[in-house]
Structure formats: structure tokens, C-alpha cells
PyMOL Python script that loads the backbone (N, CA, C, O; Angstrom):
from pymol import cmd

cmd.read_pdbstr("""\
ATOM      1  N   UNK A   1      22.982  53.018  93.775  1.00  0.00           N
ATOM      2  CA  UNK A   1      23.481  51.929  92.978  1.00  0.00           C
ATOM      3  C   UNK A   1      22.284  51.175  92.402  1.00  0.00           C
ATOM      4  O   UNK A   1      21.461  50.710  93.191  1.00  0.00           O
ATOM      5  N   UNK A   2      22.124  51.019  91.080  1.00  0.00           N
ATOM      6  CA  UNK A   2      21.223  50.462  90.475  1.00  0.00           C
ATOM      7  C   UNK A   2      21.698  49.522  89.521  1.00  0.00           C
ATOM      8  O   UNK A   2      22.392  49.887  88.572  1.00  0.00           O
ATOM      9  N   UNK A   3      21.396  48.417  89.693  1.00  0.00           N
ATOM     10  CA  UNK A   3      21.564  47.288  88.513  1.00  0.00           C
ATOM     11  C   UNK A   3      20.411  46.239  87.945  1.00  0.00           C
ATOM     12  O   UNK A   3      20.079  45.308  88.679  1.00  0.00           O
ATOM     13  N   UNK A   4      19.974  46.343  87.010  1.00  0.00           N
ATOM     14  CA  UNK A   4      18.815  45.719  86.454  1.00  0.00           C
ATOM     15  C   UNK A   4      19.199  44.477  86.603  1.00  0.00           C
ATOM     16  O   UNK A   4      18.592  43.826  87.454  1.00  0.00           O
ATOM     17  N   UNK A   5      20.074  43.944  85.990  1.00  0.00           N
ATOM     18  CA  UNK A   5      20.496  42.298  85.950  1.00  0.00           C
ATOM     19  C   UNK A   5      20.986  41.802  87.127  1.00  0.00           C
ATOM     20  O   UNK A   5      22.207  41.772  87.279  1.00  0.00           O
ATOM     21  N   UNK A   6      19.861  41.194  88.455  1.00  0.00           N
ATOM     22  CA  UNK A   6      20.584  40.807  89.632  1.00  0.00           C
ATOM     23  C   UNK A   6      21.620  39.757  89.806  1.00  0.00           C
ATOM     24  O   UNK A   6      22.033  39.401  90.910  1.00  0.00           O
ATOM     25  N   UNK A   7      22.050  39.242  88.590  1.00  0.00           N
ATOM     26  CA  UNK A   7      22.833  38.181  88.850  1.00  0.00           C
ATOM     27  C   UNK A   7      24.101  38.789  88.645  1.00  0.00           C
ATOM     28  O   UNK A   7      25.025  38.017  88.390  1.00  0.00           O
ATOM     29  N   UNK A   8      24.404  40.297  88.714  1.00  0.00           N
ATOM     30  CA  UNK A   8      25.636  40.636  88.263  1.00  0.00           C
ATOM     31  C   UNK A   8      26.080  42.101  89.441  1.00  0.00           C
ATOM     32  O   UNK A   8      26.978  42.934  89.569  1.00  0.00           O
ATOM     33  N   UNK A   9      24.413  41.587  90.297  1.00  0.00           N
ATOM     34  CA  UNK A   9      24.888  42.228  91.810  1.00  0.00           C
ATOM     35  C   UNK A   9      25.802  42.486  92.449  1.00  0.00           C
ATOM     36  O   UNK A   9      26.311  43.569  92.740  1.00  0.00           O
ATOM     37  N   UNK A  10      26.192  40.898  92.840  1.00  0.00           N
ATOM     38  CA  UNK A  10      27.004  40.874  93.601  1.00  0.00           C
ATOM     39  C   UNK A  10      28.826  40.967  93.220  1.00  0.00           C
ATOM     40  O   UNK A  10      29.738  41.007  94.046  1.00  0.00           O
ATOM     41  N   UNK A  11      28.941  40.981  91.634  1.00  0.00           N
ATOM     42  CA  UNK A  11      29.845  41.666  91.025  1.00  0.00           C
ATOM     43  C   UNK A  11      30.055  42.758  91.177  1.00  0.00           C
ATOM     44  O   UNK A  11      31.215  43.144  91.323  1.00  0.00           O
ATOM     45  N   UNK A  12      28.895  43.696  91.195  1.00  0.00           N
ATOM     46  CA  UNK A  12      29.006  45.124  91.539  1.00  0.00           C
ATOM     47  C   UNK A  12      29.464  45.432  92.967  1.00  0.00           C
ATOM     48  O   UNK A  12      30.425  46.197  92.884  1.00  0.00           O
ATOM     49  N   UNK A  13      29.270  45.245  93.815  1.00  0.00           N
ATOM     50  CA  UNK A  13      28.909  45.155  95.369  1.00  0.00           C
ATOM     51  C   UNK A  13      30.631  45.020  95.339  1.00  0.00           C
ATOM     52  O   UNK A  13      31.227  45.714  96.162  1.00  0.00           O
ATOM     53  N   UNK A  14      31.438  44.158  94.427  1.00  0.00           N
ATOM     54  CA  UNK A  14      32.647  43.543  94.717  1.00  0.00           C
ATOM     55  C   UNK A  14      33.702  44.650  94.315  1.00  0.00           C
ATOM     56  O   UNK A  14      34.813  44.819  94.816  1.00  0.00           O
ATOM     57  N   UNK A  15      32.949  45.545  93.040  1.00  0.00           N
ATOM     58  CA  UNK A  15      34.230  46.622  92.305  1.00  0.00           C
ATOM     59  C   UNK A  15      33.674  47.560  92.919  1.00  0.00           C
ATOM     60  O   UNK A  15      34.281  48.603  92.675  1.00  0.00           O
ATOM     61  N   UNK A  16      32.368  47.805  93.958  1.00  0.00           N
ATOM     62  CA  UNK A  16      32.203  49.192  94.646  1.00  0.00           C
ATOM     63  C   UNK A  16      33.730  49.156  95.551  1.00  0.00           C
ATOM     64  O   UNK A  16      34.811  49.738  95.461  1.00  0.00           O
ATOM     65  N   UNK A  17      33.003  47.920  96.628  1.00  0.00           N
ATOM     66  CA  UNK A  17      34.587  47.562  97.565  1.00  0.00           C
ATOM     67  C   UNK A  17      35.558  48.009  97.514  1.00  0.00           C
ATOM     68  O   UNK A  17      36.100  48.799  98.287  1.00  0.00           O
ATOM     69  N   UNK A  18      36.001  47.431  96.332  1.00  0.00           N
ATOM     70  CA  UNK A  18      37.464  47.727  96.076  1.00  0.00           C
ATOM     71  C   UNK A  18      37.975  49.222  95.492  1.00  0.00           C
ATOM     72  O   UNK A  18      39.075  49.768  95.581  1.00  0.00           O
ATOM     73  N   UNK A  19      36.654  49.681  94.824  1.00  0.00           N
ATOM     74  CA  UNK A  19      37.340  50.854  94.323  1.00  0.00           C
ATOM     75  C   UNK A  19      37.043  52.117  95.628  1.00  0.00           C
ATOM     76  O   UNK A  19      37.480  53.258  95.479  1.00  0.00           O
ATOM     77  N   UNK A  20      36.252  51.707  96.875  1.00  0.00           N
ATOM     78  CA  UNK A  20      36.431  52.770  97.931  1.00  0.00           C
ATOM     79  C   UNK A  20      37.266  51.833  98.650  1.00  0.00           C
ATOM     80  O   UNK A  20      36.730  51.683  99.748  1.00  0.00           O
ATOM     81  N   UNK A  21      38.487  51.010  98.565  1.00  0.00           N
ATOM     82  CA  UNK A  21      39.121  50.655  99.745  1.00  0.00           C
ATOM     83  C   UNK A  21      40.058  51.482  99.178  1.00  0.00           C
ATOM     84  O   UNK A  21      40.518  52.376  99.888  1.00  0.00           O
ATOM     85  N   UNK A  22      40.672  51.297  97.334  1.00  0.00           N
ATOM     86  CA  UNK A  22      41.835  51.881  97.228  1.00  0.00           C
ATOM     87  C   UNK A  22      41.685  53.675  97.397  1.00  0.00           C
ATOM     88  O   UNK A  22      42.686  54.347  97.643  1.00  0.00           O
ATOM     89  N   UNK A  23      40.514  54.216  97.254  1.00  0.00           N
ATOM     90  CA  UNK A  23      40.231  55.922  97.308  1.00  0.00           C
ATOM     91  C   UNK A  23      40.760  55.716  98.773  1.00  0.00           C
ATOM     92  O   UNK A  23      41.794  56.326  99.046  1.00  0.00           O
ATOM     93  N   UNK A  24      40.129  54.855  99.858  1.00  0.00           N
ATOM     94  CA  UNK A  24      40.532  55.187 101.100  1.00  0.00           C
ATOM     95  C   UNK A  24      42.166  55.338 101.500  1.00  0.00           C
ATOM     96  O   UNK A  24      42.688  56.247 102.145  1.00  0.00           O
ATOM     97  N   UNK A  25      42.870  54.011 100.837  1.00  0.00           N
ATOM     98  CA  UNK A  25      43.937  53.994 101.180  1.00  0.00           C
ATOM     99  C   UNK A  25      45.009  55.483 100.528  1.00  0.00           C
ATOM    100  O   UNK A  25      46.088  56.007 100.804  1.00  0.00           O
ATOM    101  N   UNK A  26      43.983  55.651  99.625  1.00  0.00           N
ATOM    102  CA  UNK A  26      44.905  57.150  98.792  1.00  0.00           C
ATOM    103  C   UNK A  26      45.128  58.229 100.137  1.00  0.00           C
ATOM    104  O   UNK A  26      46.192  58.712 100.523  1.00  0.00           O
ATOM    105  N   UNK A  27      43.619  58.445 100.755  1.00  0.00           N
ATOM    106  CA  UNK A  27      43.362  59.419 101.679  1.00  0.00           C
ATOM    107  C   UNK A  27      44.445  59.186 102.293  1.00  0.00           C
ATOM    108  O   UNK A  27      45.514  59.698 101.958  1.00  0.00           O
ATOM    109  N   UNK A  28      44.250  58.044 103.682  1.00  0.00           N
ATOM    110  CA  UNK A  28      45.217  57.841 104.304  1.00  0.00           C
ATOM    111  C   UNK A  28      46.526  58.147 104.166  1.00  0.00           C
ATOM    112  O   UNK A  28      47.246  58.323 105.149  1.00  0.00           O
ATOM    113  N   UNK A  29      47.166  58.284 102.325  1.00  0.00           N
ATOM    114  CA  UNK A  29      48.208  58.518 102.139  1.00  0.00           C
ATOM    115  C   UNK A  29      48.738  59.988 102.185  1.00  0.00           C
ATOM    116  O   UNK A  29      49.876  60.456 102.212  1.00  0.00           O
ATOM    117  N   UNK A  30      47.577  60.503 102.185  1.00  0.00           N
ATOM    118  CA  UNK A  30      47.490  62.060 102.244  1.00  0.00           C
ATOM    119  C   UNK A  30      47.281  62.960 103.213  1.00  0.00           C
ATOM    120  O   UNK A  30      46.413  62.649 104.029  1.00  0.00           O
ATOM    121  N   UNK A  31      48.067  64.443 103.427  1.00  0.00           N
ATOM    122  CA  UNK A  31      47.565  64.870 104.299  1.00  0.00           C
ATOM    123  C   UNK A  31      46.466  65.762 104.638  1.00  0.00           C
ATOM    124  O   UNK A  31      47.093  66.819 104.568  1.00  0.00           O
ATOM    125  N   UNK A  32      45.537  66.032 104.886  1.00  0.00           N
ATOM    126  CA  UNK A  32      44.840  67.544 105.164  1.00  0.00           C
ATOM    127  C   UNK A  32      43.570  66.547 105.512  1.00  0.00           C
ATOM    128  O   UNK A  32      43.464  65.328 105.647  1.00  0.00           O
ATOM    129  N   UNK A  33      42.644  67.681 105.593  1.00  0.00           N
ATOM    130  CA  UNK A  33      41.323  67.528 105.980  1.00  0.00           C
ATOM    131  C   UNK A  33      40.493  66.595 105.286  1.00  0.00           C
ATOM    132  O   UNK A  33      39.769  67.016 104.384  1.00  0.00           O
ATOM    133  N   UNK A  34      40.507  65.038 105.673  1.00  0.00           N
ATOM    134  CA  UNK A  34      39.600  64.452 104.621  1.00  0.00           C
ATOM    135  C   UNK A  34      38.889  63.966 104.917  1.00  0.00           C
ATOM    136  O   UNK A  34      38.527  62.983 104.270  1.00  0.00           O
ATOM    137  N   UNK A  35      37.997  64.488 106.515  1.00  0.00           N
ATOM    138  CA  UNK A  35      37.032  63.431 107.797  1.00  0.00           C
ATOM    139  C   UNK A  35      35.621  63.240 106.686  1.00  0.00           C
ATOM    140  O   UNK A  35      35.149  62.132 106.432  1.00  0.00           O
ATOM    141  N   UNK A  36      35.142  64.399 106.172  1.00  0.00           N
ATOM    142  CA  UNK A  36      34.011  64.538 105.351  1.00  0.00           C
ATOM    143  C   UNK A  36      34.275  63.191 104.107  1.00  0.00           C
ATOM    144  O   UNK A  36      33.229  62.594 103.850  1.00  0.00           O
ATOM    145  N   UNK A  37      35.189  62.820 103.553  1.00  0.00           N
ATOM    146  CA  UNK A  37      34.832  62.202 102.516  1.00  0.00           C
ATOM    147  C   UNK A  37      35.486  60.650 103.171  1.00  0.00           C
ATOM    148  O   UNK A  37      35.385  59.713 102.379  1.00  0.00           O
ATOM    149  N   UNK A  38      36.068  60.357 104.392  1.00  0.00           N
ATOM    150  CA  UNK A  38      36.480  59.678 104.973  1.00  0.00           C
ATOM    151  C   UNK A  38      34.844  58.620 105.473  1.00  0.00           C
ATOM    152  O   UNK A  38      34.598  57.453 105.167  1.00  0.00           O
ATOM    153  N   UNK A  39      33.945  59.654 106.361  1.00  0.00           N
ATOM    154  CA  UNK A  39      32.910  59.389 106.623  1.00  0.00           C
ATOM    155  C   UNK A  39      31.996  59.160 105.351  1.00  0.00           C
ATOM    156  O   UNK A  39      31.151  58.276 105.497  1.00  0.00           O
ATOM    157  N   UNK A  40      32.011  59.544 104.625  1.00  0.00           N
ATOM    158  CA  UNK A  40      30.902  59.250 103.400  1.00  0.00           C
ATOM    159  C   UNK A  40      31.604  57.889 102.821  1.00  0.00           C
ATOM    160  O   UNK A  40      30.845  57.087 102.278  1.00  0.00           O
ATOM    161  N   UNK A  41      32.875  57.598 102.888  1.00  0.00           N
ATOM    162  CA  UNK A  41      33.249  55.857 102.692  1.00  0.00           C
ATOM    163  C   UNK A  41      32.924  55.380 103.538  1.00  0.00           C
ATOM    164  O   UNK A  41      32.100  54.527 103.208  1.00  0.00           O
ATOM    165  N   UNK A  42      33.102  55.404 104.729  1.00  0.00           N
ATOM    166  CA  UNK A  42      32.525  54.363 105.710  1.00  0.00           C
ATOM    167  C   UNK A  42      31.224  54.272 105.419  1.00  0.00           C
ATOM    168  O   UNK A  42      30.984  53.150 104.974  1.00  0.00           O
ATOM    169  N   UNK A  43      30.263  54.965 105.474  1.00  0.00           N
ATOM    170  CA  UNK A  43      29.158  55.276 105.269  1.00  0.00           C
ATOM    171  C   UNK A  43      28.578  54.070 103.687  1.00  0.00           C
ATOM    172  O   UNK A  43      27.611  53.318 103.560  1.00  0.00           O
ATOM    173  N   UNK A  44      29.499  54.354 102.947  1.00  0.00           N
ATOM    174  CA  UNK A  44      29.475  53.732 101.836  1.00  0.00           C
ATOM    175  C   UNK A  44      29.077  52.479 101.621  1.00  0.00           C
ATOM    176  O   UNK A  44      28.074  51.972 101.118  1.00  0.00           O
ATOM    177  N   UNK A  45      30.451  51.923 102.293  1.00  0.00           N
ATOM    178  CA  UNK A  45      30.731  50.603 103.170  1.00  0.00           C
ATOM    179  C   UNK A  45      29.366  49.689 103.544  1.00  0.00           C
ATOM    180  O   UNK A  45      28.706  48.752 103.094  1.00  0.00           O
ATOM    181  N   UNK A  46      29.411  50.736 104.826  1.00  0.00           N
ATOM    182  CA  UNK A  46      27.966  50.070 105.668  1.00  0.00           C
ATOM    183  C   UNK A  46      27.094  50.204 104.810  1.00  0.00           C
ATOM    184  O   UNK A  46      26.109  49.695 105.344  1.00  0.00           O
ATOM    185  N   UNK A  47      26.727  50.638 103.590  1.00  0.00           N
ATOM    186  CA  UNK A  47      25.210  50.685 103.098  1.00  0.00           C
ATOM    187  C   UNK A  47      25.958  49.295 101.721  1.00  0.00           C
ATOM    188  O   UNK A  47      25.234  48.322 101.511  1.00  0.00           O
ATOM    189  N   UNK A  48      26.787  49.348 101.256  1.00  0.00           N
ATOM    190  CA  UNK A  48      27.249  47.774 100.465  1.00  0.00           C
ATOM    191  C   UNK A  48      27.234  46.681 101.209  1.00  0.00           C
ATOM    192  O   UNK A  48      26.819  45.654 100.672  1.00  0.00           O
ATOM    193  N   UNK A  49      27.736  46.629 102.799  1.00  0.00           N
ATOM    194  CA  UNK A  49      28.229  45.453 103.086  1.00  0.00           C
ATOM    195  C   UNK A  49      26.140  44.859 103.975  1.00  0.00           C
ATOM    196  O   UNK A  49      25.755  43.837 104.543  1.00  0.00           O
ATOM    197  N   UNK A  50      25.531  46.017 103.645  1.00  0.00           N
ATOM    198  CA  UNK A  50      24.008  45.746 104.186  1.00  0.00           C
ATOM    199  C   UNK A  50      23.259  45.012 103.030  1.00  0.00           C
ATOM    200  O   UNK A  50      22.471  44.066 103.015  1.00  0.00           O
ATOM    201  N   UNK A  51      23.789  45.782 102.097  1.00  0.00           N
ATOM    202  CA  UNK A  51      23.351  45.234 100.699  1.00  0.00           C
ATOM    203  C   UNK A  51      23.622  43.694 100.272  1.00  0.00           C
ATOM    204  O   UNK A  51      22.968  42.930  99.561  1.00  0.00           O
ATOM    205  N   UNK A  52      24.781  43.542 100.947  1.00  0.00           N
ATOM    206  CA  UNK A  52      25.645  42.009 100.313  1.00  0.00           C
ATOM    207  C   UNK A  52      24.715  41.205 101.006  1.00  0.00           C
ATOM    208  O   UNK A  52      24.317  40.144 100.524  1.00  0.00           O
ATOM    209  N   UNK A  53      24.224  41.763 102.440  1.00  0.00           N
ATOM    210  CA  UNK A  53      23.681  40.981 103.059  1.00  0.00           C
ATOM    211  C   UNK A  53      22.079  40.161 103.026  1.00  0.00           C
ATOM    212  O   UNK A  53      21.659  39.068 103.405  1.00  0.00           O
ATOM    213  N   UNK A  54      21.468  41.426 102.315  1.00  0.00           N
ATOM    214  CA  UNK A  54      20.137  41.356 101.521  1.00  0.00           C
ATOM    215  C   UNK A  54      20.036  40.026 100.660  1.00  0.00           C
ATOM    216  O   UNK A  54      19.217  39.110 100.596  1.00  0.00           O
ATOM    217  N   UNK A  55      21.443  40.381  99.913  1.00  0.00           N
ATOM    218  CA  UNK A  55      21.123  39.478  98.662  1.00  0.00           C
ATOM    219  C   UNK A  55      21.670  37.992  98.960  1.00  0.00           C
ATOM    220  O   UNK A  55      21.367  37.034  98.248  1.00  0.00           O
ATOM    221  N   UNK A  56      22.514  37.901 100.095  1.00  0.00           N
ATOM    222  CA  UNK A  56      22.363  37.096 100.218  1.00  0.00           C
ATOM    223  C   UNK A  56      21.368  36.010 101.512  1.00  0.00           C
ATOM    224  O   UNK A  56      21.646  34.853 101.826  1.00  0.00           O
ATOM    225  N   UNK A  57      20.507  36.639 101.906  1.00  0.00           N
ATOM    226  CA  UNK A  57      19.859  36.006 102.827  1.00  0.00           C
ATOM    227  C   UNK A  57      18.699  35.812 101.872  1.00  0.00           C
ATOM    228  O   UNK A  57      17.969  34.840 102.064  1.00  0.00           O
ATOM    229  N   UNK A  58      18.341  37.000 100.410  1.00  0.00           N
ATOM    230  CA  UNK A  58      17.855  36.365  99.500  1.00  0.00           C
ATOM    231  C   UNK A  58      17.896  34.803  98.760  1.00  0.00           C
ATOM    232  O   UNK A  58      17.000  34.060  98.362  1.00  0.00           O
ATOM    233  N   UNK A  59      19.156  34.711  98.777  1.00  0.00           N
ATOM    234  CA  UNK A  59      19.670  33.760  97.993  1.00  0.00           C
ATOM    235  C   UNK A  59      19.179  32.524  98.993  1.00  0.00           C
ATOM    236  O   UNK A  59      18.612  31.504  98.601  1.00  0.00           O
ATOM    237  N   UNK A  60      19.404  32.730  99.899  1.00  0.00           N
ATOM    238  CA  UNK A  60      19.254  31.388 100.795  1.00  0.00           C
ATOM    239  C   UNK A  60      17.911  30.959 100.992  1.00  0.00           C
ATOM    240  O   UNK A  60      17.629  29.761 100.978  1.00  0.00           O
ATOM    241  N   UNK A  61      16.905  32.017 101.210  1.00  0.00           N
ATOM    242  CA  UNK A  61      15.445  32.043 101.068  1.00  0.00           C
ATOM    243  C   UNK A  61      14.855  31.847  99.638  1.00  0.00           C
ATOM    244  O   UNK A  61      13.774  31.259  99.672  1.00  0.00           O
ATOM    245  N   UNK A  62      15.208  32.127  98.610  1.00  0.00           N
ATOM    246  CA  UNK A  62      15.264  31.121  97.690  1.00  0.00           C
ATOM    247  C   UNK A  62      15.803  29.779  97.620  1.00  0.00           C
ATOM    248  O   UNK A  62      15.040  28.813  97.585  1.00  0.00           O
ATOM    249  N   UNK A  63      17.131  29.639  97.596  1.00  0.00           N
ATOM    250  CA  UNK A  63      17.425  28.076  97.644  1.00  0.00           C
ATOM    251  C   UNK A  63      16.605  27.008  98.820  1.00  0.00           C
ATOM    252  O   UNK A  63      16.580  25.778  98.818  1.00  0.00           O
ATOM    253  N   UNK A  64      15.988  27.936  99.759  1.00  0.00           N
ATOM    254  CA  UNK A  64      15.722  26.805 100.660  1.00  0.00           C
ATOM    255  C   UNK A  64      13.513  26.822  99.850  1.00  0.00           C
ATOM    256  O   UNK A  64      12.792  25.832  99.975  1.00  0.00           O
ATOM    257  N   UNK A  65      13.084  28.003  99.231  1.00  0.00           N
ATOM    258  CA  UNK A  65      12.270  27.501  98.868  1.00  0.00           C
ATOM    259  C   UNK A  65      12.256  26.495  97.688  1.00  0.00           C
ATOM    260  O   UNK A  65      11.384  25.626  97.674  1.00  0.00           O
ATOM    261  N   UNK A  66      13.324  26.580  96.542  1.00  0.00           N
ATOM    262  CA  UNK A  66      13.417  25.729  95.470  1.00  0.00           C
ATOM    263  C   UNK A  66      13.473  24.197  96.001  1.00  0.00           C
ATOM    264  O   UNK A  66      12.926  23.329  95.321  1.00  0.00           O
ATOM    265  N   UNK A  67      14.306  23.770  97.529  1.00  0.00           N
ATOM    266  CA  UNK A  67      14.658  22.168  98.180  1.00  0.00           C
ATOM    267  C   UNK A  67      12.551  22.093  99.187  1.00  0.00           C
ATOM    268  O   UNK A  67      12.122  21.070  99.721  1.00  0.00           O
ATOM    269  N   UNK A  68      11.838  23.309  99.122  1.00  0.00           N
ATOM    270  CA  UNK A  68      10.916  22.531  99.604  1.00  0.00           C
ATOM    271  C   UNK A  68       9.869  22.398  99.085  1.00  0.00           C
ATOM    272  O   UNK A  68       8.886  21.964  99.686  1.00  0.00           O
ATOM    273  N   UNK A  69       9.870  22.782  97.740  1.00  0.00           N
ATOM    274  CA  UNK A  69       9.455  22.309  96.215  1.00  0.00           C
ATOM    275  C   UNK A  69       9.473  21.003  96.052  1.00  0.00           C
ATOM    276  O   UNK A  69       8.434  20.362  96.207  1.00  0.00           O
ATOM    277  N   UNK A  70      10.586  20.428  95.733  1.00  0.00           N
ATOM    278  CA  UNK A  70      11.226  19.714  95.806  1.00  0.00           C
ATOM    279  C   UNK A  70      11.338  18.245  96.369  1.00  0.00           C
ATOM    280  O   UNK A  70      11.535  17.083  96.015  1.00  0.00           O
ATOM    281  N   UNK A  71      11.088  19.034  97.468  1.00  0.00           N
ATOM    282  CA  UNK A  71      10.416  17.523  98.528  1.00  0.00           C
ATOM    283  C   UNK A  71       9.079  17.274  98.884  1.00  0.00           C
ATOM    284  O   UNK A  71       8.726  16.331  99.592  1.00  0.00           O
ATOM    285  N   UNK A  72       8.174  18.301  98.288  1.00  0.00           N
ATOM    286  CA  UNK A  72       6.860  18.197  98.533  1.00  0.00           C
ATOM    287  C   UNK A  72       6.353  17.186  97.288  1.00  0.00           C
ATOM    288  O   UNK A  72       5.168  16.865  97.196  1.00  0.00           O
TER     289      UNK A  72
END
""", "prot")
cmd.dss("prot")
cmd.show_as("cartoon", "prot")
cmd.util.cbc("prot")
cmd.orient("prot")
């Protein structure tokens, strides 16, 4: 996943989500063998919801350097 414009990150991060919750819920609806692409969503998952987390502990490590700017 690559996005040049980081302010439109966490937009992305939001329609990855959703568009592997509804593929998942398709699976689920289905029957046969689907552990392989079952695991590569989870998988998915955990590497977005690591990502969300990046950007936002970014965000906070910025905002808290912009308030000690600020007060200096």
C-alpha cells in the first residue's frame, strides 16, 4: 500500500478495512476451501491495523512537538 499524500492515509487504511471485512464476510458465506485467502485477510488486517497505529502515534509525536514549540 502506497500513498504519497499522507493526509489521505488514514482514508485509505479505512476503504482497505472495509473492503476486506465485506470479501471476508462473502467467504464466510461460502462453502469450500478458503483457509489460504482467509489467512492472507487476517494477515491483511494485522499489517493495516499496525499501520493505523504508526500513524497515529505519529500524529501525537507531532502534536505534542508543535505544543513544545510553543511553550518554549
Amino acid at each position: 500500500m502506497v500513498e504519497a499524500d499522507s493526509t489521505k492515509l488514514s482514508d485509505r487504511i479505512a476503504e482497505a478495512n472495509k473492503v476486506i471485512a465485506e470479501r471476508a464476510r462473502e467467504l464466510f458465506q461460502t462453502s469450500g476451501d478458503n483457509f489460504e485467502e482467509e489467512q492472507a485477510l487476517d494477515t491483511a488486517i494485522c499489517v493495516l491495523h499496525a499501520l493505523h497505529g504508526t500513524l497515529r502515534s505519529r500524529s501525537i509525536a507531532i502534536q505534542s512537538t508543535h505544543r513544545d514549540h510553543k511553550t518554549a
